[in-house]
Predicted model as a PDB file, atoms N, CA, C, CB and O in Angstrom, pLDDT in the B-factor column:
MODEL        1                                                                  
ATOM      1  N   UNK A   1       3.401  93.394-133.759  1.00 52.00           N  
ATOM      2  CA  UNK A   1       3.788  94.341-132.718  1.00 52.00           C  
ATOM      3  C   UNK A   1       3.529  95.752-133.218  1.00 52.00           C  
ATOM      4  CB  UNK A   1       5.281  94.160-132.317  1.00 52.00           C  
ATOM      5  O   UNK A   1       3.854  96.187-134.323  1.00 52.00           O  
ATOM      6  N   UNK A   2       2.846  96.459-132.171  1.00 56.00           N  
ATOM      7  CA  UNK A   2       2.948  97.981-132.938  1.00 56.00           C  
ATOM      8  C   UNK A   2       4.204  99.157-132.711  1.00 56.00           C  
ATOM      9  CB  UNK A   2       1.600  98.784-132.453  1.00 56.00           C  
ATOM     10  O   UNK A   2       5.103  99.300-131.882  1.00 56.00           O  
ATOM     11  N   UNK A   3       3.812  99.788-133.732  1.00 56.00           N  
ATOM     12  CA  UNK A   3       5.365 100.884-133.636  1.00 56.00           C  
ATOM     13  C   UNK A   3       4.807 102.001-133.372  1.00 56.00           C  
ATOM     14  CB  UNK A   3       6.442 101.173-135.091  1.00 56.00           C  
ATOM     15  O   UNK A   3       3.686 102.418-133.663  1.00 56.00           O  
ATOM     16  N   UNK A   4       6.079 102.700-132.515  1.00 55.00           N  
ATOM     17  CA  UNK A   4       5.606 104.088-131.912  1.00 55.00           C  
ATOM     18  C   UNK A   4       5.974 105.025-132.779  1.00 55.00           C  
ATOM     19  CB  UNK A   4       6.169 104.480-130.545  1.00 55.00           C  
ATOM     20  O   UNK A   4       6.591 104.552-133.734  1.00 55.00           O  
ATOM     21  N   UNK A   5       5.793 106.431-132.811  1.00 56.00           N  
ATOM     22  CA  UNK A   5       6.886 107.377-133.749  1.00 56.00           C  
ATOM     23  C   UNK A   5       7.995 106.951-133.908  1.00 56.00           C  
ATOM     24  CB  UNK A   5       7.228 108.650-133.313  1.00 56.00           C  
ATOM     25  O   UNK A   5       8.669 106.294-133.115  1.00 56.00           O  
ATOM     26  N   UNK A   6       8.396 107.497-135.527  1.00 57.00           N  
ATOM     27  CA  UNK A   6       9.401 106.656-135.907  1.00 57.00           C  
ATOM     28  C   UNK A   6       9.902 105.302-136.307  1.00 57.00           C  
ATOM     29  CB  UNK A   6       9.804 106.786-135.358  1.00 57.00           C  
ATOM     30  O   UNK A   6      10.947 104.886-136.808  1.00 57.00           O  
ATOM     31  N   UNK A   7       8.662 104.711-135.865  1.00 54.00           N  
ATOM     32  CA  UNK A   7       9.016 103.605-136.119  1.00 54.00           C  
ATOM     33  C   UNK A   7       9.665 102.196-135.161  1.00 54.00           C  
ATOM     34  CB  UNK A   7       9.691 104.032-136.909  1.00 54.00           C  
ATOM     35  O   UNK A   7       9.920 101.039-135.495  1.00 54.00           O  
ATOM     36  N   UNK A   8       9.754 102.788-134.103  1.00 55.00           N  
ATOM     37  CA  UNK A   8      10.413 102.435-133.028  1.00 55.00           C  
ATOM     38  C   UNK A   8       9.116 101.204-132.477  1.00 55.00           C  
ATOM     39  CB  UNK A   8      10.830 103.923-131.976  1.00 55.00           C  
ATOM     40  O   UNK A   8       7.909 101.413-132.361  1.00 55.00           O  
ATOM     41  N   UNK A   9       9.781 100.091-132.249  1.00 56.00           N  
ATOM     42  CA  UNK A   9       8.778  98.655-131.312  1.00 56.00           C  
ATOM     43  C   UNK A   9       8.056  99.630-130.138  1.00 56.00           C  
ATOM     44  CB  UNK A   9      10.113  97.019-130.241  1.00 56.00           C  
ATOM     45  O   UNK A   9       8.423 100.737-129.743  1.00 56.00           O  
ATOM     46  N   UNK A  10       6.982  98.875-129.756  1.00 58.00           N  
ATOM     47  CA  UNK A  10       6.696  98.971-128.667  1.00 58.00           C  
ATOM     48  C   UNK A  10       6.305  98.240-127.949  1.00 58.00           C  
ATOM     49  CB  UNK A  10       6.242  99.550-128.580  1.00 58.00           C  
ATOM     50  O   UNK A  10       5.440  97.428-128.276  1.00 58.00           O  
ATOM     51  N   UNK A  11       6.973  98.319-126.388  1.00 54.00           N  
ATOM     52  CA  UNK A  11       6.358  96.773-125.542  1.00 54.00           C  
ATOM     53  C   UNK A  11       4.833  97.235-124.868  1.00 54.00           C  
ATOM     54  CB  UNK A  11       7.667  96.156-123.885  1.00 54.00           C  
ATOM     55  O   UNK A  11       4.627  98.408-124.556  1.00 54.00           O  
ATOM     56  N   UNK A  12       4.085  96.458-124.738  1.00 50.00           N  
ATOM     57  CA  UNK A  12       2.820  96.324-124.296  1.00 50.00           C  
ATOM     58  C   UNK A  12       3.127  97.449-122.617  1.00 50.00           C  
ATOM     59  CB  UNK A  12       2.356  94.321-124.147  1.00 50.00           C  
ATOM     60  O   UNK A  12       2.878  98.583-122.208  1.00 50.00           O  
ATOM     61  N   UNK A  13       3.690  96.395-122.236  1.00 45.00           N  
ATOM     62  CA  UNK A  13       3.639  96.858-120.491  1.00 45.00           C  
ATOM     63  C   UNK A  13       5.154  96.318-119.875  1.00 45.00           C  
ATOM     64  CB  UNK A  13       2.076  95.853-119.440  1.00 45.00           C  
ATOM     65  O   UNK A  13       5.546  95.235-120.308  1.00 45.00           O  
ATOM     66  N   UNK A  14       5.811  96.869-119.116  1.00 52.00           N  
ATOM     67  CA  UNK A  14       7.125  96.318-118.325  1.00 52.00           C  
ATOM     68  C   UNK A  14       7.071  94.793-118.192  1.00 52.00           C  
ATOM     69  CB  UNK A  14       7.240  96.957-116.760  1.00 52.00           C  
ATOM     70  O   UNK A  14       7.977  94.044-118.557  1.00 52.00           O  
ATOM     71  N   UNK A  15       5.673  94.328-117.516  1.00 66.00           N  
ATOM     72  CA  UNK A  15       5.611  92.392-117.443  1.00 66.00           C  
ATOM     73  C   UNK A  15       4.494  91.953-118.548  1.00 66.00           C  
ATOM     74  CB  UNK A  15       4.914  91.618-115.558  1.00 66.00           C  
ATOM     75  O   UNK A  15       3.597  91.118-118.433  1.00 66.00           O  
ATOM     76  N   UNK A  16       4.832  92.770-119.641  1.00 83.00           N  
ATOM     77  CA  UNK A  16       4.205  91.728-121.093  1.00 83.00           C  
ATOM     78  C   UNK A  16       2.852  91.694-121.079  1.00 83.00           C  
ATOM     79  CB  UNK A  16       4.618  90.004-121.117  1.00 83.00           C  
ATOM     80  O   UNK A  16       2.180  91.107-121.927  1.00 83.00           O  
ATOM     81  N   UNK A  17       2.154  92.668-119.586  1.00 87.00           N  
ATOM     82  CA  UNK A  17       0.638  92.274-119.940  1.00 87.00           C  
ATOM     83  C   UNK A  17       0.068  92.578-121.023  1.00 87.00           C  
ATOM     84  CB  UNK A  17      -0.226  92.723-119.155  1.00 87.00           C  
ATOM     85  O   UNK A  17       0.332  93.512-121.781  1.00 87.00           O  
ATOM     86  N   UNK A  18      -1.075  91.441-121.144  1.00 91.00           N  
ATOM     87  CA  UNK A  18      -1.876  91.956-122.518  1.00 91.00           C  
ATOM     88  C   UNK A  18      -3.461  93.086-122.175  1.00 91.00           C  
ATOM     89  CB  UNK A  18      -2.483  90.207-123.432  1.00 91.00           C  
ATOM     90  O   UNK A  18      -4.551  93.246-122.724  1.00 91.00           O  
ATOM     91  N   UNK A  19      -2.966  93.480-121.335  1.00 93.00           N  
ATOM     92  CA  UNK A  19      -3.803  94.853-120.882  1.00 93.00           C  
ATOM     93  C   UNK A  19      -2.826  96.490-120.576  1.00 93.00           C  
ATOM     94  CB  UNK A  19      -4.621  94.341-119.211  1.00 93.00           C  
ATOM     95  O   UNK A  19      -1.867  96.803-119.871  1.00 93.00           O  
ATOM     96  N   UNK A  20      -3.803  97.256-121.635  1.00 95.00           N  
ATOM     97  CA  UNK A  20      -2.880  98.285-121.194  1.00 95.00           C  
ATOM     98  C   UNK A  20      -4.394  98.860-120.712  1.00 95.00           C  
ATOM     99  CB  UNK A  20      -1.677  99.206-122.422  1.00 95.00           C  
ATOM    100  O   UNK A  20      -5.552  98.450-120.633  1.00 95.00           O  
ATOM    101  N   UNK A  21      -3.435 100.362-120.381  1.00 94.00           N  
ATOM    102  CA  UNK A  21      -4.305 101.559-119.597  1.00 94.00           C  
ATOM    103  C   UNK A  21      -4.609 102.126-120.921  1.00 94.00           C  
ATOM    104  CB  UNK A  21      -3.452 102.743-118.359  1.00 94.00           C  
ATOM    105  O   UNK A  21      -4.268 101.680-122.016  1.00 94.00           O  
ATOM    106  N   UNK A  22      -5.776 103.898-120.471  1.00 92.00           N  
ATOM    107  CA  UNK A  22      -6.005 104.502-121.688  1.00 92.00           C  
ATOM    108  C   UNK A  22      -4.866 104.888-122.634  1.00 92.00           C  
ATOM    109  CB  UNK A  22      -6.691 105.571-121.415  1.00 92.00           C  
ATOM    110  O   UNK A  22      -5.084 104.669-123.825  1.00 92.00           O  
ATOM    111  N   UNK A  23      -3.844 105.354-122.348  1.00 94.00           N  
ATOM    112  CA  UNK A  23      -2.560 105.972-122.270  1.00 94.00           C  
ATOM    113  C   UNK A  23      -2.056 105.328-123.382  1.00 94.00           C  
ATOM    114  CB  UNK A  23      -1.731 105.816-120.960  1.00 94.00           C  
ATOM    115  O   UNK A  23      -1.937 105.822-124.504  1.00 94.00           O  
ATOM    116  N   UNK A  24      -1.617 103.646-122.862  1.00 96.00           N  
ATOM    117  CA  UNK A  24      -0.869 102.787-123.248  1.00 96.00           C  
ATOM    118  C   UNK A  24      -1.398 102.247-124.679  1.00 96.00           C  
ATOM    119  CB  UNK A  24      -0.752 101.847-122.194  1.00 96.00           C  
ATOM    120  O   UNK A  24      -0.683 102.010-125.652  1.00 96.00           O  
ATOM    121  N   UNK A  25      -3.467 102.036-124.562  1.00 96.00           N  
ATOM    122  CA  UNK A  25      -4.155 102.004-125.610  1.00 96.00           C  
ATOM    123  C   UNK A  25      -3.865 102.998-126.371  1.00 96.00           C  
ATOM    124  CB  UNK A  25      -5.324 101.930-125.400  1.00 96.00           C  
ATOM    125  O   UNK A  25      -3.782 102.770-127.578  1.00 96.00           O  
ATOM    126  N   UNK A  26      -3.692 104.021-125.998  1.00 97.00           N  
ATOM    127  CA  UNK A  26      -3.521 105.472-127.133  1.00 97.00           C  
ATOM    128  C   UNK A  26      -2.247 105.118-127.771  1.00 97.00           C  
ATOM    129  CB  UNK A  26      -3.340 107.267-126.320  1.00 97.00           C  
ATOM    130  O   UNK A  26      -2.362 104.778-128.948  1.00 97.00           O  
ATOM    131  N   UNK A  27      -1.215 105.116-127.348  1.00 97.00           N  
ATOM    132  CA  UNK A  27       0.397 105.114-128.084  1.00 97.00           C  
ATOM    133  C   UNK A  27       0.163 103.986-129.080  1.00 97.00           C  
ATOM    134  CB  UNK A  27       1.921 104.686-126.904  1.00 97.00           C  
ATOM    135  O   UNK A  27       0.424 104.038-130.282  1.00 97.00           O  
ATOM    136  N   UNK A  28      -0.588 102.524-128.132  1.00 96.00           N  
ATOM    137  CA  UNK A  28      -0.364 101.132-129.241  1.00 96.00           C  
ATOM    138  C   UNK A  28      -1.262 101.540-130.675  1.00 96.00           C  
ATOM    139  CB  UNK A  28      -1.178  99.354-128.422  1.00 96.00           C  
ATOM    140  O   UNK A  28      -1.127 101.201-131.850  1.00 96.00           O  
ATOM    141  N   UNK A  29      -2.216 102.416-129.982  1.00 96.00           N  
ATOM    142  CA  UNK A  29      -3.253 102.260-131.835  1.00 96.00           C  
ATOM    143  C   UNK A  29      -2.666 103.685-132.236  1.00 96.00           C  
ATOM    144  CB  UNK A  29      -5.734 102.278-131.864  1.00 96.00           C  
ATOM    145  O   UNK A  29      -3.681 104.321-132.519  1.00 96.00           O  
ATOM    146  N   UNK A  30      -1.762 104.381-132.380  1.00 95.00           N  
ATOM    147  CA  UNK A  30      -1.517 106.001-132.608  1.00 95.00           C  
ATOM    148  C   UNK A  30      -2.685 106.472-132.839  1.00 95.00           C  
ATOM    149  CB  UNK A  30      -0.592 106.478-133.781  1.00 95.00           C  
ATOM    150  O   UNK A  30      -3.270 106.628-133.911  1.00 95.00           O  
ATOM    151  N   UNK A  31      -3.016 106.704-131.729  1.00 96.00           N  
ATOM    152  CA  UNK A  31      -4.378 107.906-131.682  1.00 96.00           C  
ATOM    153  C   UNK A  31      -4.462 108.521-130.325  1.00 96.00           C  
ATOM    154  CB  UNK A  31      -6.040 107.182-131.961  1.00 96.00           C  
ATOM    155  O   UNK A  31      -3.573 108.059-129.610  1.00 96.00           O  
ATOM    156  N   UNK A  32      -5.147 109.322-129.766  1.00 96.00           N  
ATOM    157  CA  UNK A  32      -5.138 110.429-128.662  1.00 96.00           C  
ATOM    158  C   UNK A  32      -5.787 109.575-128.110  1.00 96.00           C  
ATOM    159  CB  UNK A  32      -5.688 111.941-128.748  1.00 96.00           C  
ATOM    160  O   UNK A  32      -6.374 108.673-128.708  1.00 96.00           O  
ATOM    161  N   UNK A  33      -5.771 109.772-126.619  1.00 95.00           N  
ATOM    162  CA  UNK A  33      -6.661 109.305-125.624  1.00 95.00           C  
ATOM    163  C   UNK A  33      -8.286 109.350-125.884  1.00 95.00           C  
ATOM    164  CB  UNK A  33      -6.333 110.092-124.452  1.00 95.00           C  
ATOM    165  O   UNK A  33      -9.152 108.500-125.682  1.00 95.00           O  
ATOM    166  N   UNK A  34      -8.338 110.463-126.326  1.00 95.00           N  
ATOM    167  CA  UNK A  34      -9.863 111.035-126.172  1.00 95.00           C  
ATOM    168  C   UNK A  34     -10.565 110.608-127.419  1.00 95.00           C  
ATOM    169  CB  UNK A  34      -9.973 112.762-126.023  1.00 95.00           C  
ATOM    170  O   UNK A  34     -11.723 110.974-127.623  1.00 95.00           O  
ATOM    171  N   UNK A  35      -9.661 109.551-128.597  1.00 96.00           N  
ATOM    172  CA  UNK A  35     -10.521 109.077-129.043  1.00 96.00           C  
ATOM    173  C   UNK A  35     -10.564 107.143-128.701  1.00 96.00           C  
ATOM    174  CB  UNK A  35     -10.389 109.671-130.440  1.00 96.00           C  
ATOM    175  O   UNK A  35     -11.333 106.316-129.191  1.00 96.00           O  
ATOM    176  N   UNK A  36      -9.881 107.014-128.097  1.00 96.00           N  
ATOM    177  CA  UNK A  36     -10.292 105.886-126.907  1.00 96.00           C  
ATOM    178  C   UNK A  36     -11.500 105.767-126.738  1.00 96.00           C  
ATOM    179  CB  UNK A  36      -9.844 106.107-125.558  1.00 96.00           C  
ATOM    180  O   UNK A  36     -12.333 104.949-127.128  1.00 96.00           O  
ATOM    181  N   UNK A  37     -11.538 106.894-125.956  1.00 94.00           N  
ATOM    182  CA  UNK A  37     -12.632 107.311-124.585  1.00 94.00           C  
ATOM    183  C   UNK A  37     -14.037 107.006-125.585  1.00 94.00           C  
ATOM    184  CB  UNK A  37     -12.494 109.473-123.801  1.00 94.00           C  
ATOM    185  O   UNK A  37     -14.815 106.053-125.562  1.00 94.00           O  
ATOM    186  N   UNK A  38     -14.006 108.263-126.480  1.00 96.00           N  
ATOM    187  CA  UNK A  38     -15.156 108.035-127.514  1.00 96.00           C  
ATOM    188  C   UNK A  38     -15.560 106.729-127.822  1.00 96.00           C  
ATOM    189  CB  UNK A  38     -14.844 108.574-128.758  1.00 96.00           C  
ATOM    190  O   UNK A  38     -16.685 106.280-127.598  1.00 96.00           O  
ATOM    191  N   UNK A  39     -14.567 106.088-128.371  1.00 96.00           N  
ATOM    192  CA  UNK A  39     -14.956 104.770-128.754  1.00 96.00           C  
ATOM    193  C   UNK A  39     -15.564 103.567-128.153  1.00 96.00           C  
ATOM    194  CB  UNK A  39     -14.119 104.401-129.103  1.00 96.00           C  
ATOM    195  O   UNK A  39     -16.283 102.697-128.645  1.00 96.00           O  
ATOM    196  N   UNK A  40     -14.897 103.807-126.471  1.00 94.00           N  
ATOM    197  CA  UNK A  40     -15.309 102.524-125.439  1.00 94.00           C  
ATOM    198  C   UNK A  40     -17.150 103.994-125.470  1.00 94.00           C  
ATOM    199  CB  UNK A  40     -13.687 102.115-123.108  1.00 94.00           C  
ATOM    200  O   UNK A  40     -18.239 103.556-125.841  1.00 94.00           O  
ATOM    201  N   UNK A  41     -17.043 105.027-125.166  1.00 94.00           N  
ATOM    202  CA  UNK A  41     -18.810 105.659-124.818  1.00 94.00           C  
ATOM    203  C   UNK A  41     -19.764 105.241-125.970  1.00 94.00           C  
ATOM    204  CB  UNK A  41     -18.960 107.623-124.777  1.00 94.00           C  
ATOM    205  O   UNK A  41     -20.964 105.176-125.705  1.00 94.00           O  
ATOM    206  N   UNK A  42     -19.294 104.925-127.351  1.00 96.00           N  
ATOM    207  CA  UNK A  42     -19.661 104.762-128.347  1.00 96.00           C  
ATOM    208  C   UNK A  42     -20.128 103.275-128.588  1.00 96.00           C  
ATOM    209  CB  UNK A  42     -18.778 105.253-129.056  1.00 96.00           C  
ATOM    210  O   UNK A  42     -20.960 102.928-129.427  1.00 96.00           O  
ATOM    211  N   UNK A  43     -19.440 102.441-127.693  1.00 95.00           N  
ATOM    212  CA  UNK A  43     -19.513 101.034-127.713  1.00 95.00           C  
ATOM    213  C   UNK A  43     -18.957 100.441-128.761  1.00 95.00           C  
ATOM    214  CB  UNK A  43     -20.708 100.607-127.640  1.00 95.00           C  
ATOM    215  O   UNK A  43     -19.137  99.277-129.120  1.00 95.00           O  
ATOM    216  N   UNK A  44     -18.349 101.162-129.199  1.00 95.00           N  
ATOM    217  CA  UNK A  44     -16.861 100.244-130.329  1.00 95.00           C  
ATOM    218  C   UNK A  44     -16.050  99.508-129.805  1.00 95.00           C  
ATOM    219  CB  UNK A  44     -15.690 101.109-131.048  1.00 95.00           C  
ATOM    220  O   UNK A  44     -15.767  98.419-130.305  1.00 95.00           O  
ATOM    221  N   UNK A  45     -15.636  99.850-128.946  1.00 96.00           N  
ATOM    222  CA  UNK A  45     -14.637  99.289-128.324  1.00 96.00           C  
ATOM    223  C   UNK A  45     -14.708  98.970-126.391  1.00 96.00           C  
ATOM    224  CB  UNK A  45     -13.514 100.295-128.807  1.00 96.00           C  
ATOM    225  O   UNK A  45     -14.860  99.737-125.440  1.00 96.00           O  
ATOM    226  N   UNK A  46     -14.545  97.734-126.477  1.00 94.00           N  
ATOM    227  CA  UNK A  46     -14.783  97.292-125.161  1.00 94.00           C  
ATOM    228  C   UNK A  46     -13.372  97.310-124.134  1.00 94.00           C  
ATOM    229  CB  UNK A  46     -15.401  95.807-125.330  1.00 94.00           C  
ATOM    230  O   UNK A  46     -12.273  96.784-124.307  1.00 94.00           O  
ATOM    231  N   UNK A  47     -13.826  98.027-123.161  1.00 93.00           N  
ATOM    232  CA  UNK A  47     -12.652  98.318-121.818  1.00 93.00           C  
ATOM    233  C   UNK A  47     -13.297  97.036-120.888  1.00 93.00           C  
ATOM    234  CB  UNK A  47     -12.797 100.316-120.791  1.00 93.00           C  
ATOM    235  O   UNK A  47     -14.351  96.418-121.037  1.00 93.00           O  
ATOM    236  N   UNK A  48     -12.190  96.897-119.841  1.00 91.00           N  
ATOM    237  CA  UNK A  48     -12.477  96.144-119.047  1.00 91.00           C  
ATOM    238  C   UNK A  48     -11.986  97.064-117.816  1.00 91.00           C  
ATOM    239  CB  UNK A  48     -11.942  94.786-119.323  1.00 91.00           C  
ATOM    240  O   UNK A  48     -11.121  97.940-117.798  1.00 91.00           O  
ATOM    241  N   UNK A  49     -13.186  96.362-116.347  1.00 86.00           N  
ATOM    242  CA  UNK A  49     -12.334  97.318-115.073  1.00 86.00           C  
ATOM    243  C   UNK A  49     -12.933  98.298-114.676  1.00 86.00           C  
ATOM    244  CB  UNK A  49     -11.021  97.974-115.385  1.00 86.00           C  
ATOM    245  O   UNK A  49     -13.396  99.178-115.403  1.00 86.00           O  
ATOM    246  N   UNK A  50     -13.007  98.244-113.130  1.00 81.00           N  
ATOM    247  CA  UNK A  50     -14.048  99.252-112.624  1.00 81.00           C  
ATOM    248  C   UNK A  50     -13.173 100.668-112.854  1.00 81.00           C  
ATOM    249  CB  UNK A  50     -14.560  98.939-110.839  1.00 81.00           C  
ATOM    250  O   UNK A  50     -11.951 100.813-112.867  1.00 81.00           O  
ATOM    251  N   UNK A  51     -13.992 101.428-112.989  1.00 75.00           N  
ATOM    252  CA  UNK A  51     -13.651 103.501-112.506  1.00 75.00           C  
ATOM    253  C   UNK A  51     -12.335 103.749-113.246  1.00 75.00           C  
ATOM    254  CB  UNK A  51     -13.205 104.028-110.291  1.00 75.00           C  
ATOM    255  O   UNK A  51     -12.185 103.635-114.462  1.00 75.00           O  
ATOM    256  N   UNK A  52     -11.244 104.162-112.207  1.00 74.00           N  
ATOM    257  CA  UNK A  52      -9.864 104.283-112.960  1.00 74.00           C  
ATOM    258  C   UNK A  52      -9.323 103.880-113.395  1.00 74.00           C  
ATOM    259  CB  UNK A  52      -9.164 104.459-112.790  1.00 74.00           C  
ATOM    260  O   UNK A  52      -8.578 104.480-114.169  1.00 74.00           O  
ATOM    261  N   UNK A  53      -9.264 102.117-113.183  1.00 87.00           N  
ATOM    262  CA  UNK A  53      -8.576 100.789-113.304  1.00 87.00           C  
ATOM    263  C   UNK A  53      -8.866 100.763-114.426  1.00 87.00           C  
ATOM    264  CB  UNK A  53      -8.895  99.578-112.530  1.00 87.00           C  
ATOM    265  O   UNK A  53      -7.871 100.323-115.001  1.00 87.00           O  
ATOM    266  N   UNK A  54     -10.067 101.077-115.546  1.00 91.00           N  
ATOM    267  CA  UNK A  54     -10.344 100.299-116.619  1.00 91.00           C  
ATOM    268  C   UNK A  54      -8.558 100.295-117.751  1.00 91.00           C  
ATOM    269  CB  UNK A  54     -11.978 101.159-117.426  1.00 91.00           C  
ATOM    270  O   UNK A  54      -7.605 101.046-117.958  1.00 91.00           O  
ATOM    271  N   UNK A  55      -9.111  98.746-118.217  1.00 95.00           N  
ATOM    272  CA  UNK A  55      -7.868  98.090-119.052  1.00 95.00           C  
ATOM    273  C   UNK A  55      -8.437  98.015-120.351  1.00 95.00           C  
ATOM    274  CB  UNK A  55      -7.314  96.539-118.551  1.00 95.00           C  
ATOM    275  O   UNK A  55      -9.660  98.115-120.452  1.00 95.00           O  
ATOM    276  N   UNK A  56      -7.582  97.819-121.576  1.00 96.00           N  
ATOM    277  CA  UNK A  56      -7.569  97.662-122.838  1.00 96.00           C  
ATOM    278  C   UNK A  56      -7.205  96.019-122.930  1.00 96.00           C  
ATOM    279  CB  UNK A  56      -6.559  98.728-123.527  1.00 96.00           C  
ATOM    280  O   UNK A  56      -6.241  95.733-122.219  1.00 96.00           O  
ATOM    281  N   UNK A  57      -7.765  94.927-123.637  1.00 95.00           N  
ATOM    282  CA  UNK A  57      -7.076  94.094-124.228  1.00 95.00           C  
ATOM    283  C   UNK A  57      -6.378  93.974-125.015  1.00 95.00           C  
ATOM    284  CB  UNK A  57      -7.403  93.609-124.428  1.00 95.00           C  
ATOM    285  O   UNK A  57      -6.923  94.356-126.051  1.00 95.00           O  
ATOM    286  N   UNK A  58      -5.139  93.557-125.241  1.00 95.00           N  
ATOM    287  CA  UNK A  58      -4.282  93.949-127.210  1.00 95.00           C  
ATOM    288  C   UNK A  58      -5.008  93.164-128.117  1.00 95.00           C  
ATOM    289  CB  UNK A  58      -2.295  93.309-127.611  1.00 95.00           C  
ATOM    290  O   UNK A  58      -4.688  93.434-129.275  1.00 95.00           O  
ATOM    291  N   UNK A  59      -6.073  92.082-128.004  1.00 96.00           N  
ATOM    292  CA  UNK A  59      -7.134  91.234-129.295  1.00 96.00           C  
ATOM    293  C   UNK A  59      -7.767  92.406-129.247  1.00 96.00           C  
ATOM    294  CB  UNK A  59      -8.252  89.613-129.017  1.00 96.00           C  
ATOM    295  O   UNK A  59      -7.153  93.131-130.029  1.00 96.00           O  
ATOM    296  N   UNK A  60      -8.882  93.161-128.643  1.00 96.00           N  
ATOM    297  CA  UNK A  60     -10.073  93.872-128.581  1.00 96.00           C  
ATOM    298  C   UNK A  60      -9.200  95.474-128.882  1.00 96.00           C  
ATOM    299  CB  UNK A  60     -11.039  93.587-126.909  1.00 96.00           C  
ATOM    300  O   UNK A  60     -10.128  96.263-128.709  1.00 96.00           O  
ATOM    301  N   UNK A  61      -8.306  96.091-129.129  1.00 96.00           N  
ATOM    302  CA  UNK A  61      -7.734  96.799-129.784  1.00 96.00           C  
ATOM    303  C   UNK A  61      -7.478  96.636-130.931  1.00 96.00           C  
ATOM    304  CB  UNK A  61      -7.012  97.005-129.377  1.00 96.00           C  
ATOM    305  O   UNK A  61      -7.804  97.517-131.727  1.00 96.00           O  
ATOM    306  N   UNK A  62      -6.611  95.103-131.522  1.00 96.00           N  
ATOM    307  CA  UNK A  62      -6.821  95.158-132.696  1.00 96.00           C  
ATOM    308  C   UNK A  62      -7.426  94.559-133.661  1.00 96.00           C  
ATOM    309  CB  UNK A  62      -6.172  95.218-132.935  1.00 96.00           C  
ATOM    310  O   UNK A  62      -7.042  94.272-134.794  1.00 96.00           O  
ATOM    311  N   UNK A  63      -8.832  94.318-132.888  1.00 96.00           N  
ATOM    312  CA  UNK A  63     -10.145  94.105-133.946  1.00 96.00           C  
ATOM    313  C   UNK A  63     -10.886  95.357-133.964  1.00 96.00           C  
ATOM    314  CB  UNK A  63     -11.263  92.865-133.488  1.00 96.00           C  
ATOM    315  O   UNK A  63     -11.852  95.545-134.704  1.00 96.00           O  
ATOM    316  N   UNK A  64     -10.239  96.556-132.810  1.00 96.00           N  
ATOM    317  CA  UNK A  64     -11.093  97.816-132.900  1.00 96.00           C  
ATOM    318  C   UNK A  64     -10.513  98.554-134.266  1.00 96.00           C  
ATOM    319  CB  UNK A  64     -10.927  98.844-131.421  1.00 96.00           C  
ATOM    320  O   UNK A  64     -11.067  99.279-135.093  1.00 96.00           O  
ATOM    321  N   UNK A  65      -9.334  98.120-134.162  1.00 94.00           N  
ATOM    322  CA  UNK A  65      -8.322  99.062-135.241  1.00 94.00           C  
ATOM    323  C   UNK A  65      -8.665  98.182-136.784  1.00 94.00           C  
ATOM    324  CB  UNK A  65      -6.160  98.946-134.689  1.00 94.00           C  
ATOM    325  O   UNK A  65      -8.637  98.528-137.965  1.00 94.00           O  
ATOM    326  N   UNK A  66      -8.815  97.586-136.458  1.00 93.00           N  
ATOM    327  CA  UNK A  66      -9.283  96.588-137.976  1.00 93.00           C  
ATOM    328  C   UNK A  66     -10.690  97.281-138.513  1.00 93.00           C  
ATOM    329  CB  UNK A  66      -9.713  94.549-137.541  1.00 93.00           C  
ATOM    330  O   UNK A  66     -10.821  97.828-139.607  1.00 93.00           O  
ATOM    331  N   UNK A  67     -11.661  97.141-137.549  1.00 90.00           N  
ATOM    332  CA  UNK A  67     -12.633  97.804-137.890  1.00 90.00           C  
ATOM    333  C   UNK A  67     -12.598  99.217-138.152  1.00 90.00           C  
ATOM    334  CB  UNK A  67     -13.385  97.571-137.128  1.00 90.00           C  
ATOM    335  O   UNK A  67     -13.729  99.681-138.297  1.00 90.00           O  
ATOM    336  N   UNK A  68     -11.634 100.078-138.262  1.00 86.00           N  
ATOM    337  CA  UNK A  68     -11.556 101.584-138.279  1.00 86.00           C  
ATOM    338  C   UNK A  68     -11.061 101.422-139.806  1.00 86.00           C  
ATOM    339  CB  UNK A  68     -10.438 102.463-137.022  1.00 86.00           C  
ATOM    340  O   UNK A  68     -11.339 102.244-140.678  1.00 86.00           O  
ATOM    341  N   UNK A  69     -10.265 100.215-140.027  1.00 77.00           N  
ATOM    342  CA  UNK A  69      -9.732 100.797-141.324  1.00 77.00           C  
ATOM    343  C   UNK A  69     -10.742 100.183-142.483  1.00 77.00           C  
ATOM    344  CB  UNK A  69      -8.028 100.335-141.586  1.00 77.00           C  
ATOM    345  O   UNK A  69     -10.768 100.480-143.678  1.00 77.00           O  
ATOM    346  N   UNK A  70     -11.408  99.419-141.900  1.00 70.00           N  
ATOM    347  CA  UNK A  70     -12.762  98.756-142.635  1.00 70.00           C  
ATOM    348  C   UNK A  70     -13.733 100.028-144.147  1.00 70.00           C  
ATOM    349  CB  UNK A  70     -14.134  98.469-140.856  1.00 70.00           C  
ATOM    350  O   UNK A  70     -14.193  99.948-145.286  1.00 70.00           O  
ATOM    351  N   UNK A  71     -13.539 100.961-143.106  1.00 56.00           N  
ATOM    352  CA  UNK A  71     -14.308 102.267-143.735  1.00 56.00           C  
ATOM    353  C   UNK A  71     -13.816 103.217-144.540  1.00 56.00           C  
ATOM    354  CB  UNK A  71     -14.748 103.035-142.856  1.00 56.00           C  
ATOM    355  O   UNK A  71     -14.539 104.137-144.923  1.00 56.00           O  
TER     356      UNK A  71                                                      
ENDMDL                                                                          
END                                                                             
């Protein structure tokens, strides 16, 4: 499970989905939105979901985050 500042749990989504938004991707991996964004333009990391809708998977987050600490 990942922790927010402090240390504090964090739940995925109110009904447990295993998709978050950019937002939700940002808090679970502690990093800013905008390096999200980079990463899905970069093709590191795969979003799912047309236009606004696009979703994060929590596997495909943390094989993105695995691979960040790889380096």
């Amino acid at each position: 499970m990942a922790h927010g500042p402090k240390g504090e749990s964090m739940k995925a989504t109110a009904v447990n989905s295993p998709y978050l938004t950019y937002e939700e991707a940002a808090r679970y991996c502690n990093v800013e939105r905008t390096t999200i964004w980079r990463a899905v333009k970069a093709g590191r990391l795969q979003a799912s979901g047309p236009g606004t809708a696009v979703r994060f998977h929590l596997n495909e987050l943390d094989r993105w985050m695995g691979s960040r600490n790889r380096k």
